[in-house]
C-alpha positions in Angstrom: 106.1 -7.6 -34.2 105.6 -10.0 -31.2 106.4 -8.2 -27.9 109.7 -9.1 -26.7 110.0 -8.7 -22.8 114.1 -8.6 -21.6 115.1 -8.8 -18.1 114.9 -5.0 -18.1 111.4 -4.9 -18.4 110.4 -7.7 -16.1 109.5 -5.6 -13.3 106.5 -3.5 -12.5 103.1 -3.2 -14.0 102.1 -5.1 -16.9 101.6 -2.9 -20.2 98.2 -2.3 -20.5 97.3 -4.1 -24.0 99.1 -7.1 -22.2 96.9 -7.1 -18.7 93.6 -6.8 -20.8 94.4 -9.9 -22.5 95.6 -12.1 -19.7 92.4 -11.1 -17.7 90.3 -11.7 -20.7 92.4 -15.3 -20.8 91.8 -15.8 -17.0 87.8 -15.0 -17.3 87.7 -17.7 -20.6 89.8 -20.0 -18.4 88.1 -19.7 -15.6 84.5 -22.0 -15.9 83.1 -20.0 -13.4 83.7 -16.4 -14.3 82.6 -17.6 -17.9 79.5 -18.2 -16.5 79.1 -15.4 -14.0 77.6 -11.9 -14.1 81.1 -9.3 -14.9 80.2 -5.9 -12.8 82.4 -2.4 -13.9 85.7 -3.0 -12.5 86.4 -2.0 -9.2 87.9 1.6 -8.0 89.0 0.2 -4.1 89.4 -2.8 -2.8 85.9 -3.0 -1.7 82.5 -2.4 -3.3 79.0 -2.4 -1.8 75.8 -4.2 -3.2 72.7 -3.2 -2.2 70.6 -6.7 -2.2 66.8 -5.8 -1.9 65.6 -7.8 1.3 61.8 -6.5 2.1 59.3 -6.7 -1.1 56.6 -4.1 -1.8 53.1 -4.9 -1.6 50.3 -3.5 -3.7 46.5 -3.0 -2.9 43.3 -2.8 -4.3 41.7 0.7 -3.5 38.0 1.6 -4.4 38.4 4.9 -6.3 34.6 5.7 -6.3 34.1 6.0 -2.6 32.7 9.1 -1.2 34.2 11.1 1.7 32.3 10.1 4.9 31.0 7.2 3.6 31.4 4.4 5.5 33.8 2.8 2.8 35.8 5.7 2.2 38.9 4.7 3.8 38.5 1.7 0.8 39.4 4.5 -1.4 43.4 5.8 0.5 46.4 4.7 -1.1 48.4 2.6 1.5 51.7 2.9 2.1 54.8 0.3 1.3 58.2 -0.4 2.0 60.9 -1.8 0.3 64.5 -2.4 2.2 68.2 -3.4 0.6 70.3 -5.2 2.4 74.3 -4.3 1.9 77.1 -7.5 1.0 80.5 -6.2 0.1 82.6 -7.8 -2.8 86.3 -8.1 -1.7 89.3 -7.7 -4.2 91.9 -10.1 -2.9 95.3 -10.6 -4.5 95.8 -14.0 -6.4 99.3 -14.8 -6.9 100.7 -17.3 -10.0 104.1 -17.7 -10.5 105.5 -19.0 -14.4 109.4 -20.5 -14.1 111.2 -19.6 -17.0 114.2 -20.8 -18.3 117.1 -18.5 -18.5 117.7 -19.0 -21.8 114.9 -18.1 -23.1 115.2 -14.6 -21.9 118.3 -14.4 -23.2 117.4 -15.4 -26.6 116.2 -11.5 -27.5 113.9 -13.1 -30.9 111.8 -14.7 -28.3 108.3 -14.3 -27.6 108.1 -14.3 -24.1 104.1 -12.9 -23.7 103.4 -15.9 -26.3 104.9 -18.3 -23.9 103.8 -17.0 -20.7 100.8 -15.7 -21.2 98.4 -19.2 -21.4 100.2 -20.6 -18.6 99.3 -17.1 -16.4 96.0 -17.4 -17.4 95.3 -21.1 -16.9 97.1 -20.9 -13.7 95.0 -18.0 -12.9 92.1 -19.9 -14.0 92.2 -22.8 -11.8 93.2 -20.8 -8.6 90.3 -18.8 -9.1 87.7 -21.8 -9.7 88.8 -24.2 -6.7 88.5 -21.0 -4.6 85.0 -19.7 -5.5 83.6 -22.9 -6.2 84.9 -24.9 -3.1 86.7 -22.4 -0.7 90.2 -23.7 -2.0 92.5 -21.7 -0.4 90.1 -18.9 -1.0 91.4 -15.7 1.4 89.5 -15.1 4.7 87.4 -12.0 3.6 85.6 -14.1 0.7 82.4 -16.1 1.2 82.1 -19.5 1.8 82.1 -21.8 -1.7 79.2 -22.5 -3.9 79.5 -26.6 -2.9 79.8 -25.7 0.7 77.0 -22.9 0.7 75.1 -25.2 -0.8 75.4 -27.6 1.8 74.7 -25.3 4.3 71.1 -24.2 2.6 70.5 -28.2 2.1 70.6 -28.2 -1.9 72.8 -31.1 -2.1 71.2 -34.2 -4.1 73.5 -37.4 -3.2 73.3 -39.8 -5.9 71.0 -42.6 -6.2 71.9 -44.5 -9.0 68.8 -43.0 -10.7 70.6 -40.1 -12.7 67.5 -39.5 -14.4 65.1 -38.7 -11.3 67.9 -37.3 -9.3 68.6 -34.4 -11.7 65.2 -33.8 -13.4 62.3 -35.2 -10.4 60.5 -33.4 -8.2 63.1 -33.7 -5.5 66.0 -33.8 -8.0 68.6 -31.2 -8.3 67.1 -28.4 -11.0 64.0 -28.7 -8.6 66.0 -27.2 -5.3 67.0 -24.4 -7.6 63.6 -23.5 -8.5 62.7 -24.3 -5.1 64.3 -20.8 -3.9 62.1 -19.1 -6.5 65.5 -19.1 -9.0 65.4 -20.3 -12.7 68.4 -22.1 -13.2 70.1 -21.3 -16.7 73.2 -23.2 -16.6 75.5 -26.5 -15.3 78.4 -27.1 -15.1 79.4 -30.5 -14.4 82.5 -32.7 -13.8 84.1 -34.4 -17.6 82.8 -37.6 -16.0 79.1 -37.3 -16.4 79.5 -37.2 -20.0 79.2 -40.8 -20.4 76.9 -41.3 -17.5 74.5 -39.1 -19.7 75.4 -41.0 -22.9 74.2 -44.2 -21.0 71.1 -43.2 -19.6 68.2 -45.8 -21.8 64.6 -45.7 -20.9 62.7 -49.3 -20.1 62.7 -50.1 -23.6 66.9 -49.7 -23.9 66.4 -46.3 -26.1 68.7 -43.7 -25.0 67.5 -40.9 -23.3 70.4 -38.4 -23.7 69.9 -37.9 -27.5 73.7 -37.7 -29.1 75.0 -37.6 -32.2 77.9 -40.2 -33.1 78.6 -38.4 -36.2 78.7 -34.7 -35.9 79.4 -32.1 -32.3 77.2 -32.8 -29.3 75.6 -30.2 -27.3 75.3 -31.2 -23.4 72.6 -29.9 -22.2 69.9 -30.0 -19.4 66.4 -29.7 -19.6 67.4 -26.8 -22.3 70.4 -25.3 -19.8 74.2 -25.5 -21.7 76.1 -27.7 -19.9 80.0 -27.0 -19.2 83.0 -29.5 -18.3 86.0 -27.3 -16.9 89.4 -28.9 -17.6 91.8 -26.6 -16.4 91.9 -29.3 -13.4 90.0 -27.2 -10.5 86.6 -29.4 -10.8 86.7 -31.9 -8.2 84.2 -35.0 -9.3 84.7 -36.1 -5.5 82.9 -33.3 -4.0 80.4 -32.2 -7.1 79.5 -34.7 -9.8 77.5 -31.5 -11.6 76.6 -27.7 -10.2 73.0 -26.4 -11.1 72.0 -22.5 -10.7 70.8 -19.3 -11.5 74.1 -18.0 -12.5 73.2 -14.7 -13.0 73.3 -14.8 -9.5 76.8 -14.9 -8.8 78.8 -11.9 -9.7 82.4 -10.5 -10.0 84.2 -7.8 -10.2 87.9 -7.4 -11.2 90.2 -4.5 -10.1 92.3 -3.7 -13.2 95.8 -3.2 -12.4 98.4 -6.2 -12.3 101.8 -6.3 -11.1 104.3 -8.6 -11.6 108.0 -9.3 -10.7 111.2 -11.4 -11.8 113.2 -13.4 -9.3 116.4 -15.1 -9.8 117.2 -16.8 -6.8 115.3 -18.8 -4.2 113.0 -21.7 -4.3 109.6 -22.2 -5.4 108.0 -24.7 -3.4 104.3 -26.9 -3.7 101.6 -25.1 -1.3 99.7 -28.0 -0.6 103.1 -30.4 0.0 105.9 -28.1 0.9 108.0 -30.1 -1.7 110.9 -27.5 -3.7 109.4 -27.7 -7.0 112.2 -25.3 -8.5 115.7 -24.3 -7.4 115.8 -21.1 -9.3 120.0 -21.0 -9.2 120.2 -24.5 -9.3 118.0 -25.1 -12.3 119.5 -21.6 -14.3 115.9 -20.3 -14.3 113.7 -17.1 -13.1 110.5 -16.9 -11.5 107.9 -14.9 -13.3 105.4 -13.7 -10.3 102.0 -12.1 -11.3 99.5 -10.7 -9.3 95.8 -9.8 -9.9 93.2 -8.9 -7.6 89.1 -9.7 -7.7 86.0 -10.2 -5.9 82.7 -12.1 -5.6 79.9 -12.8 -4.3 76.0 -14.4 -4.2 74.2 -11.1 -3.5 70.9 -13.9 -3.6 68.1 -11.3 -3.4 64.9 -12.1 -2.5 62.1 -12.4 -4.4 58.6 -13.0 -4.6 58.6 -16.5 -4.3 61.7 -16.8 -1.3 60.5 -14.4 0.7 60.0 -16.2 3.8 62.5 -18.9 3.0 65.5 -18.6 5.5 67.8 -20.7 3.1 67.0 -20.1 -0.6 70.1 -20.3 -2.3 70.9 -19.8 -6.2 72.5 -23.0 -6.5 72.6 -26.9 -6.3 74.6 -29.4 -5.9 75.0 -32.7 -7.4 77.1 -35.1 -5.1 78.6 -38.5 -5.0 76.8 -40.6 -1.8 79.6 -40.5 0.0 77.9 -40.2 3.6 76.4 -43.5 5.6 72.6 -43.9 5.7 71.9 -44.5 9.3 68.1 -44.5 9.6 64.7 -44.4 7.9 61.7 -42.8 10.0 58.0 -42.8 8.8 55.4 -41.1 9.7 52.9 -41.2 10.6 53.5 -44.7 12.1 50.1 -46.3 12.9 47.5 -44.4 10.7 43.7 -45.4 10.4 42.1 -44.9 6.8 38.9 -45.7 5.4 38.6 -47.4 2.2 38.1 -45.1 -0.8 40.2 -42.3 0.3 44.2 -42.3 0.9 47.4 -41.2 3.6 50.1 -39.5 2.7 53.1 -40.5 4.2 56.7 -39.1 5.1 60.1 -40.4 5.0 62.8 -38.7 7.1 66.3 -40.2 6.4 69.5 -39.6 8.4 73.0 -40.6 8.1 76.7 -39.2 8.6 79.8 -38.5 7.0 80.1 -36.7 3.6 76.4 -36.2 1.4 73.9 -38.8 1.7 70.9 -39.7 -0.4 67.7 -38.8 1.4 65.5 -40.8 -1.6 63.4 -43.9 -0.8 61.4 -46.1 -2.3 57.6 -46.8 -1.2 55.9 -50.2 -1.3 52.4 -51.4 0.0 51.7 -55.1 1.3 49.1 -57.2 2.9 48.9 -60.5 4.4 47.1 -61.2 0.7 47.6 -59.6 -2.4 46.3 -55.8 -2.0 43.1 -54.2 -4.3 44.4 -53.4 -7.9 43.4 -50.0 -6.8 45.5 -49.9 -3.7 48.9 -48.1 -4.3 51.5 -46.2 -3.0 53.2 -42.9 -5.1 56.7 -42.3 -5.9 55.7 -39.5 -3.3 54.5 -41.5 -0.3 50.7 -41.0 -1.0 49.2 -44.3 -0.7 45.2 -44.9 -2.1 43.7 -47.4 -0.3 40.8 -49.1 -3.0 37.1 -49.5 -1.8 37.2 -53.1 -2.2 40.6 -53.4 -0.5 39.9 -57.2 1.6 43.1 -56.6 3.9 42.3 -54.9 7.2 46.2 -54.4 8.0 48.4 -52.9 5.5 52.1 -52.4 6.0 53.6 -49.6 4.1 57.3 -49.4 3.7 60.2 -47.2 3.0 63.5 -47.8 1.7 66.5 -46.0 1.2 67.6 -45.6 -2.2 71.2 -45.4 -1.3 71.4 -48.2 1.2 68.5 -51.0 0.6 69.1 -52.4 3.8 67.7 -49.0 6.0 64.0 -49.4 6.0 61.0 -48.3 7.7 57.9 -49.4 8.4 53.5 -48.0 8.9 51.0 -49.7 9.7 47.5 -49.0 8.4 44.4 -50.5 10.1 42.0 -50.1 7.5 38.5 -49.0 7.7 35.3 -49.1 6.0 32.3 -51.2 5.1 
């Protein structure tokens, strides 16, 4: 028999069977706890995680040295440390709020759970992705947001207009992920780069997404699932796609949920201030639930970060939204013999939201340069031993904004 909730029974803490099912809905709902590590369930309102933060080193040791030799301090055992750093996980109450008609309650056949329950958990859901993901409203103890952490540790890619090298090149997105010493096993990505997959062709007009117009299509990146949250928290304006080591962001949920019926007042919109619902007006009751959970990016070192200040699970793919304001090379006026090769630096800058900081390279002369004189995808120009042109002027523009260039000189050299 469905359980049938009355108005006597509105009040207090959910049954148990109930709560396990609308936090299992919220975690499915929820893109980002999907994806997340789950830790045991929270006793307090606050947990400690130790986060190791000083590696161990090992040593070679010479086990057949003799005592009084002059190489028998070759054969001690040094000594190591390791340290953990301590991060706290905060349960903070999320609050959703289910009008329900008056009538319905009434009607004592009804299934009220089988009503309420997939609007609690979307609702539930979406609050809990916009905060964790972009600080939405998030409550004051919990971390900045993935997009804006990410910003902070400078693993935004802005797009180019190049989806292919901006998500899978050297400098593309998987690449600042793996940058930090972190495998990335997972993306999740706004609805809308679907078909901006689906269009990627190579020179010959082949696609390079491989699809299949006939039977279910897996999204997926370089052999990472790919996911596209609907449950309307993904904001395509601020992150086209999210790449990461996943594992690296964890939660934990305190069990307990409380919930309470009102029949009068308002229920307004918390962005707008708008009444949404006149509870007396409109003959309805507010259902109010409450839940309470914590995160965080404990974002240990490891062997490969150690010494990076800013290694950071997690990257961001972002519309150009920003201004390019300048390109800088360096070096500016280089000297280099022919037969050998310079490489060369771009430095981009610009203002507002993210920005690309791609360019393109390019090598001239006042003729047309050696066959063998060229200039990388990477800035490393080879200047050919039979190179005729004593000047060459290397260039560098920005991918985002073709009308920000810089320009080197190179005085060649050489018999």
């Amino acid at each position: 028999m469905a359980d049938i909730i009355d108005r006597s029974r509105l009040s207090g803490l959910i049954p148990e069977p109930v709560t396990r099912e609308i936090i299992q809905g919220a975690v499915t709902e929820s893109a980002v706890l999907r994806m997340a590590r789950r830790l045991p369930n929270m006793t307090s309102k606050t947990q400690t995680l130790n986060v190791l933060d000083a590696l161990p080193t090992a040593y070679f040791v010479n086990g057949e040295a003799t005592t009084g030799a002059p190489d028998s301090k070759a054969s001690l055992k040094k000594t190591t440390n390791m340290a953990w750093d301590k991060k706290k996980i905060y349960a903070e109450e999320i609050a959703v709020i289910v009008p329900i008609p008056e009538a319905v309650l009434d009607d004592s056949d009804y299934d009220i759970w089988g009503e309420v329950r997939p609007r609690l958990q979307e609702a539930f859901g979406k609050v809990i992705d916009a905060a964790i993901l972009y600080g939405t409203d998030k409550p004051t103890s919990w971390r900045a947001g993935l997009v804006p952490s990410a910003e902070t540790a400078g693993t935004v890619v802005a797009a180019t207009g190049d989806i292919f090298a901006d998500i899978m090149a050297e400098d593309g997105v998987i690449a600042k992920v793996e940058e930090g010493g972190y495998i990335p096993n997972g993306v999740m990505a706004a609805i809308q780069m679907r078909a901006k997959l689906r269009g990627l062709v190579d020179k010959n007009g082949q696609p390079i997404f491989k699809t299949d117009m006939q039977g279910d299509t897996r999204y997926a990146l370089d052999g990472m699932s790919m996911y596209f949250p609907v449950n309307g928290a993904y904001d395509p304006e601020k992150s086209l796609a999210i790449v990461g080591d996943w594992s690296q962001l964890v939660y934990a949920i305190r069990q307990d949920m409380t919930f309470k019926i009102f029949d009068s007042g308002v229920v307004q919109d918390p962005t707008t201030g708008d009444i949404l619902y006149n509870l007396m007006q409109n003959d309805m009751v507010a259902l109010r639930a409450v839940m309470r959970l914590g995160w965080e990016v404990p974002n240990p070192i490891n062997a490969y970060n150690a010494d990076l200040d800013n290694a950071f699970p997690f990257a961001v793919y972002a519309a150009a939204t920003g201004t390019i304001s300048a390109v800088d090379v360096a070096p500016a006026t280089p000297t280099v013999e022919k037969g050998s090769g310079q490489q060369f630096a771009a430095s981009v800058t610009g203002t507002g939201g993210p920005y690309s900081t791609a360019v393109t390279w390019s090598v001239s002369g006042s003729s047309a340069v050696a066959a063998g004189t060229q200039i990388s995808a990477a800035g490393y120009l080879a200047v050919d031993a039979a190179e005729t042109n004593t000047s060459l002027t290397v260039t560098a523009k920005s991918k985002q904004d073709s009308s920000k260039t810089d320009t080197a000189t190179v005085t060649v050299s050489g018999g």
